[in-house]
RODO-2510 file (C-alpha; in nm, 4 decimals, decimal comma):
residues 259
     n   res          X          Y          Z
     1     x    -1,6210    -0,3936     3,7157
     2     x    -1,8967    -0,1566     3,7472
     3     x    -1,9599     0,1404     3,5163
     4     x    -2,2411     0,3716     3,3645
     5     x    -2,4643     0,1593     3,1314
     6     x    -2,4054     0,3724     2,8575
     7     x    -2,0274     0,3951     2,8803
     8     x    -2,0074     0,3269     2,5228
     9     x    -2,2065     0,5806     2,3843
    10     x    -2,1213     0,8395     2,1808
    11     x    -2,1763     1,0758     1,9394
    12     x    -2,0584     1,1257     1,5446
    13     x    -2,0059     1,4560     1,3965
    14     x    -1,9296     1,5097     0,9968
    15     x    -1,5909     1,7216     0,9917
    16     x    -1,6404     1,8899     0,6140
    17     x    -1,3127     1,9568     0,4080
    18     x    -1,3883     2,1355     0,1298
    19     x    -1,1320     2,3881    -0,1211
    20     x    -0,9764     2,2953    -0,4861
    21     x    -0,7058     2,1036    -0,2559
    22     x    -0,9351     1,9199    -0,0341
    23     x    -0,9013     1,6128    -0,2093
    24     x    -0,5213     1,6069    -0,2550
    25     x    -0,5181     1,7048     0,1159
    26     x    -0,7018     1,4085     0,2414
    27     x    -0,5107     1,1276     0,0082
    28     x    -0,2046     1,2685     0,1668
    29     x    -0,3327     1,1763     0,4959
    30     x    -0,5431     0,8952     0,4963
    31     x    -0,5007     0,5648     0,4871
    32     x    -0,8117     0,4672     0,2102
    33     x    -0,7881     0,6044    -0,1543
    34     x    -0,9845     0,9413    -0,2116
    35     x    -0,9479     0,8642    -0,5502
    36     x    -1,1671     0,5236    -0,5067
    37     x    -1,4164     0,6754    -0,2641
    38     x    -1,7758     0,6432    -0,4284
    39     x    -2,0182     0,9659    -0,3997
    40     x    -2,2892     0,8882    -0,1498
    41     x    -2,0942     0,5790     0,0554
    42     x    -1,9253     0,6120     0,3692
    43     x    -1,6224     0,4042     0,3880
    44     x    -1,3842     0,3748     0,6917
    45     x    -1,0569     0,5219     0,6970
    46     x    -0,7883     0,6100     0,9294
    47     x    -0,5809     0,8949     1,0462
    48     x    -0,2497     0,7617     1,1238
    49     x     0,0887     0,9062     1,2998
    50     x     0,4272     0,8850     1,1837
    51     x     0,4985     0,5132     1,3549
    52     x     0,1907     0,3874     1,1452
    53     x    -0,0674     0,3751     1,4998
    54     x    -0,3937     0,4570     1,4047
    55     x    -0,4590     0,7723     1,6068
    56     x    -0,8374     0,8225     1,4643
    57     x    -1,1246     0,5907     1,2908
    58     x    -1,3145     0,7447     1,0702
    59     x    -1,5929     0,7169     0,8269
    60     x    -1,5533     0,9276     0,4976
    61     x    -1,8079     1,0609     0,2436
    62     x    -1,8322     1,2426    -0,0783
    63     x    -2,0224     1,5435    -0,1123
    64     x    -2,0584     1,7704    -0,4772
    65     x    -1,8346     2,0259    -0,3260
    66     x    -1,6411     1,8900    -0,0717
    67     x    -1,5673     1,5805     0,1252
    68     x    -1,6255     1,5079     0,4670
    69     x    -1,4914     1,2636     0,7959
    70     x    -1,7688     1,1024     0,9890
    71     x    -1,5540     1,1247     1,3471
    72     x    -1,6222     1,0230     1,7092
    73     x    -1,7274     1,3180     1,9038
    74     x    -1,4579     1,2807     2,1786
    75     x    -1,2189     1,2558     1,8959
    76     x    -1,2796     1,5146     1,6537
    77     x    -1,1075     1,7937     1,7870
    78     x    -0,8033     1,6475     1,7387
    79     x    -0,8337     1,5208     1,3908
    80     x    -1,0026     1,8881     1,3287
    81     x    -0,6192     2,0752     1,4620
    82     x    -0,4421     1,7843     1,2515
    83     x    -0,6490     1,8722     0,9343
    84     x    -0,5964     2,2296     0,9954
    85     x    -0,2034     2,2262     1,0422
    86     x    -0,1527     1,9785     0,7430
    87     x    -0,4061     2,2446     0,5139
    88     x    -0,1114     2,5157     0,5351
    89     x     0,0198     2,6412     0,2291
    90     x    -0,2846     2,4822     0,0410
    91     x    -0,6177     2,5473    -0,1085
    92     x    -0,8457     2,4177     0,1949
    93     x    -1,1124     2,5001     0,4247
    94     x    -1,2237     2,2605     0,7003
    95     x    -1,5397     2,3537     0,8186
    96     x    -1,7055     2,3202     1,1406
    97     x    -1,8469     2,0294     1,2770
    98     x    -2,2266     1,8836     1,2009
    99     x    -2,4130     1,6619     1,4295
   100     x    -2,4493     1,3442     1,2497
   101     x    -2,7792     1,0785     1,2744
   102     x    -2,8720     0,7350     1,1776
   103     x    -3,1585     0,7019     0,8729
   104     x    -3,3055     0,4672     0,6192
   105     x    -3,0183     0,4097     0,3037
   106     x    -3,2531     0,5510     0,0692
   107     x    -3,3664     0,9053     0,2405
   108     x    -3,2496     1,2253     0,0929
   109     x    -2,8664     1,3261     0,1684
   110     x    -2,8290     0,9921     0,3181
   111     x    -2,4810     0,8030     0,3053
   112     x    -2,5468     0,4217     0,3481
   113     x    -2,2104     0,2450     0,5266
   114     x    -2,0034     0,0510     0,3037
   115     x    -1,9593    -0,1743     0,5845
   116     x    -2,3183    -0,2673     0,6292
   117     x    -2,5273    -0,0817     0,3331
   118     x    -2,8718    -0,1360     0,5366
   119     x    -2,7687     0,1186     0,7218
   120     x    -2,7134     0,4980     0,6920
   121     x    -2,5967     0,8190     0,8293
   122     x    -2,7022     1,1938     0,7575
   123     x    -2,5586     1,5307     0,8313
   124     x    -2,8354     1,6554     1,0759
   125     x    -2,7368     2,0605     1,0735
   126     x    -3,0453     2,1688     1,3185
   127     x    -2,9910     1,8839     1,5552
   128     x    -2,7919     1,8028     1,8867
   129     x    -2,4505     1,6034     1,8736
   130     x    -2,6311     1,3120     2,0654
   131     x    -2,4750     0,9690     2,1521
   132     x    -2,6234     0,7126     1,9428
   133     x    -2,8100     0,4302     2,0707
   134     x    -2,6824     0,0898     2,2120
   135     x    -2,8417    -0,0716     1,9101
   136     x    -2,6827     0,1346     1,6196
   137     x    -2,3480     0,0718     1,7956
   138     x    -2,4497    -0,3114     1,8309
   139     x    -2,4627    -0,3137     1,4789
   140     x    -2,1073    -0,1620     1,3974
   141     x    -1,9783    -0,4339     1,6517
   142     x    -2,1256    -0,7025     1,4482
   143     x    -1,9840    -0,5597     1,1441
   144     x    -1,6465    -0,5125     1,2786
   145     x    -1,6290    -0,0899     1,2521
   146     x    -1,2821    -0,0314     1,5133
   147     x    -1,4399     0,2969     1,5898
   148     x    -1,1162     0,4197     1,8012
   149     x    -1,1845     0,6139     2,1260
   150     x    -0,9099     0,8656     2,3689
   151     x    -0,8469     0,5460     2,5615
   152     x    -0,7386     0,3837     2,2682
   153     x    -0,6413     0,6184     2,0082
   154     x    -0,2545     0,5722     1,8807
   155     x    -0,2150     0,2333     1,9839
   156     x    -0,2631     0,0102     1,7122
   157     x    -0,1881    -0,0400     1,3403
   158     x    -0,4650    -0,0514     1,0925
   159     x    -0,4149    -0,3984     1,0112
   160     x    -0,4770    -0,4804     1,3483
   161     x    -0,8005    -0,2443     1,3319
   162     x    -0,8858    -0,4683     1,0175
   163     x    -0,9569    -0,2019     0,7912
   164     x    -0,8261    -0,4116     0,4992
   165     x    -1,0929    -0,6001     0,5243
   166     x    -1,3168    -0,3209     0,4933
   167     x    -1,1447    -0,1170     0,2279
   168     x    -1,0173     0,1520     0,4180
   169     x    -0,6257     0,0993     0,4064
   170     x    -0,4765     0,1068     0,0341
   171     x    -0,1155    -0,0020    -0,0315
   172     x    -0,1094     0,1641    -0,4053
   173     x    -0,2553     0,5187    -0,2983
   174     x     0,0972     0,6726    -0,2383
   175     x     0,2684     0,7848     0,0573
   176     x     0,0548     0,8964     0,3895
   177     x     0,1409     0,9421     0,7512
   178     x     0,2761     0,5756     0,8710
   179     x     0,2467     0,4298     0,5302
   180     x     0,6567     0,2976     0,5448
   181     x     0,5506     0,1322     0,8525
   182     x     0,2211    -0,0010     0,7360
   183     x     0,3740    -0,1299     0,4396
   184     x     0,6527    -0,2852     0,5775
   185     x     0,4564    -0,5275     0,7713
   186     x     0,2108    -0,6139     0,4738
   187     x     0,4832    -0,6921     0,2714
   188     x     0,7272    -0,8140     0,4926
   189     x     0,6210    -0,9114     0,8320
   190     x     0,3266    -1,0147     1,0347
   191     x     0,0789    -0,9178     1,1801
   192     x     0,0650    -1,0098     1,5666
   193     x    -0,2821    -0,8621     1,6765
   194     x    -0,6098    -0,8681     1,5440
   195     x    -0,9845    -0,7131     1,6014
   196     x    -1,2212    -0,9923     1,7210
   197     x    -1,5706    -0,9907     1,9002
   198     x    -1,6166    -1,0599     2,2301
   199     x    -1,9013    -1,0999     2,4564
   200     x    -1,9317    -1,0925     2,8338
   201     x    -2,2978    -1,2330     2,9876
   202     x    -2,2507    -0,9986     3,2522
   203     x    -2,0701    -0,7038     3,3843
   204     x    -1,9676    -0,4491     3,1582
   205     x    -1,6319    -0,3008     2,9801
   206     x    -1,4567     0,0213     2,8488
   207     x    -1,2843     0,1783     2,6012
   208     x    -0,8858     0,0781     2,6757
   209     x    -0,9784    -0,1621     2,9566
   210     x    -0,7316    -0,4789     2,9386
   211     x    -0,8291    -0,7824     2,8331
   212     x    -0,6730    -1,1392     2,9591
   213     x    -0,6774    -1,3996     2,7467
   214     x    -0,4980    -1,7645     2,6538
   215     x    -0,2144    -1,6296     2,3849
   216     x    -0,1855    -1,2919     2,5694
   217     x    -0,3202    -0,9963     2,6223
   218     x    -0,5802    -0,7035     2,4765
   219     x    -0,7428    -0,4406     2,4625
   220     x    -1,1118    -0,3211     2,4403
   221     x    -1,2059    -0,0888     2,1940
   222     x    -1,5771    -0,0435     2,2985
   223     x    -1,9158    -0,1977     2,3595
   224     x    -2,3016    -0,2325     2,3644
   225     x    -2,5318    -0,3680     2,5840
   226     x    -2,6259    -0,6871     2,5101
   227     x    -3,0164    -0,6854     2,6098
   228     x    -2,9023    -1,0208     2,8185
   229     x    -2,7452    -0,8214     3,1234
   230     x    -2,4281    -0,8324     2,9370
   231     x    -2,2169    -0,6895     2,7117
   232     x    -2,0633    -0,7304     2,2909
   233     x    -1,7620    -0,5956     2,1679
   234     x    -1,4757    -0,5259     2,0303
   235     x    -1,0919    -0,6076     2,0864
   236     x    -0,7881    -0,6192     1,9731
   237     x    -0,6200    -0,9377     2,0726
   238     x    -0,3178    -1,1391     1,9825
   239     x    -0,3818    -1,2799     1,6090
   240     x    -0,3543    -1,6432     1,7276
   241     x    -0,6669    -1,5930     1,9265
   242     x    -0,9867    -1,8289     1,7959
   243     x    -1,3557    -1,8604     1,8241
   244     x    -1,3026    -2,1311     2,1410
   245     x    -1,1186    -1,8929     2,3544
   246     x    -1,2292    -1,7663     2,6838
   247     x    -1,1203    -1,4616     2,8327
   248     x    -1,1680    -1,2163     3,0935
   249     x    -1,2055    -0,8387     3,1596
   250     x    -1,1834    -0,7144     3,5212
   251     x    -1,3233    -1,0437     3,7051
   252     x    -1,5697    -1,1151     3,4832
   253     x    -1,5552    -1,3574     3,1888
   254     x    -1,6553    -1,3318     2,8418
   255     x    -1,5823    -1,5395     2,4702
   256     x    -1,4665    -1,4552     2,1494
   257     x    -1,7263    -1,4807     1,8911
   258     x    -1,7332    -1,5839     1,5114
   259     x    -1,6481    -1,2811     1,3067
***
């Protein structure tokens, strides 16, 4: 399997929401609590459709007058048209998108990740939507961010994307897009797939590419270069799959790693 070394890239943009409804809007929609969401934090959340598949990943942020959703680049025009047909018949403007950057937690208009506070983002108004680098997206790997891409947009639940674990799916918030779904298998079923990290010491992988392995099959979600020749990632695999398992992507084989 041979690709681009920087298949993985890509760049964030902050979609603003802002209007007296803005915030009634959004905790119709998504799956965290609005109500919950700390001023200057950016927590994950998801966009879901109707049969509870997470069709976009997001990170969102309180401003003073408005809120915003830190989205994937290839993906933002889509949750953009969603945002704009739910908005009808309510008090809501959503904004056009900023390019977004990486910066130190404690600079000036900086939201540090809830998922891994040494880090931070910043609305960068003047700049370029650029792709950010190998390293930053290294990071969201190790912290287990299931940024969601075309390739694999609408496939999975957000269980399986494991934003419970990092607060961005509420069961008390009230009804959203998916939540009857969502809830039904909290409550009353099981969840059969999980996110895990992966790493292959060479070769390299893509969004949506399939992934083999002992208790089934997967999917990638994306990657980084590894500095070794190689690649980490993420996956979403069958939940009975553990630390010891090998697997393999294309012809080339890789392991599951320790969350």
């Amino acid at each position: 399997m041979s690709h681009p070394a920087d298949n993985c890239q890509f760049a964030l943009q902050l979609l603003p929401v802002g209007g007296p409804d803005a915030a009634a809007l959004l905790q119709a929609l998504v799956t965290a609590d609005i109500e919950a969401l700390e001023p200057g934090r950016a927590r994950a959340a998801a966009l879901c459709a109707p049969n509870g598949r997470a069709e976009a990943v997001f990170l969102l942020v309180r401003e003073p007058d408005r809120l915003g959703l830190i989205v994937p680049q290839p993906i933002s025009p889509v949750v953009a048209r969603k945002l704009q047909m739910f908005r009808i018949g309510r008090k809501v403007e959503v904004f056009d998108t900023v390019p977004v950057c990486p910066c130190a937690p404690d600079e000036a208009g900086a939201w540090p990740l809830a998922h891994d506070p040494q880090r931070a983002l910043r609305a960068d108004p003047d700049g370029k939507a650029l792709p950010l680098p190998e390293t930053w997206w290294a990071a969201d790997i190790a912290a287990g961010m299931p940024w969601l891409l075309p390739e694999t947009a609408g496939q999975f639940l957000p269980q399986m994307l494991g934003l419970e674990e990092l607060e961005g799916l509420s069961y008390r918030k009230g009804c959203f897009p998916g939540q009857e779904v969502i809830a039904r298998v909290h409550y009353r079923g099981r969840v059969t797939r999980r996110t895990v990290r992966f790493t292959l010491d060479g070769g390299e992988a893509r969004p949506g590419d399939p992934v083999t392995i002992a208790d089934g099959e997967g999917m990638v979600l994306y990657t980084a270069q590894n500095g070794k020749g190689g690649v980490t990632g993420l996956a979403v695999v069958p939940a009975e799959t553990t630390a010891t398992d090998t697997l393999t992507i294309g012809e080339v084989h890789g392991r599951v790693l320790e969350n």
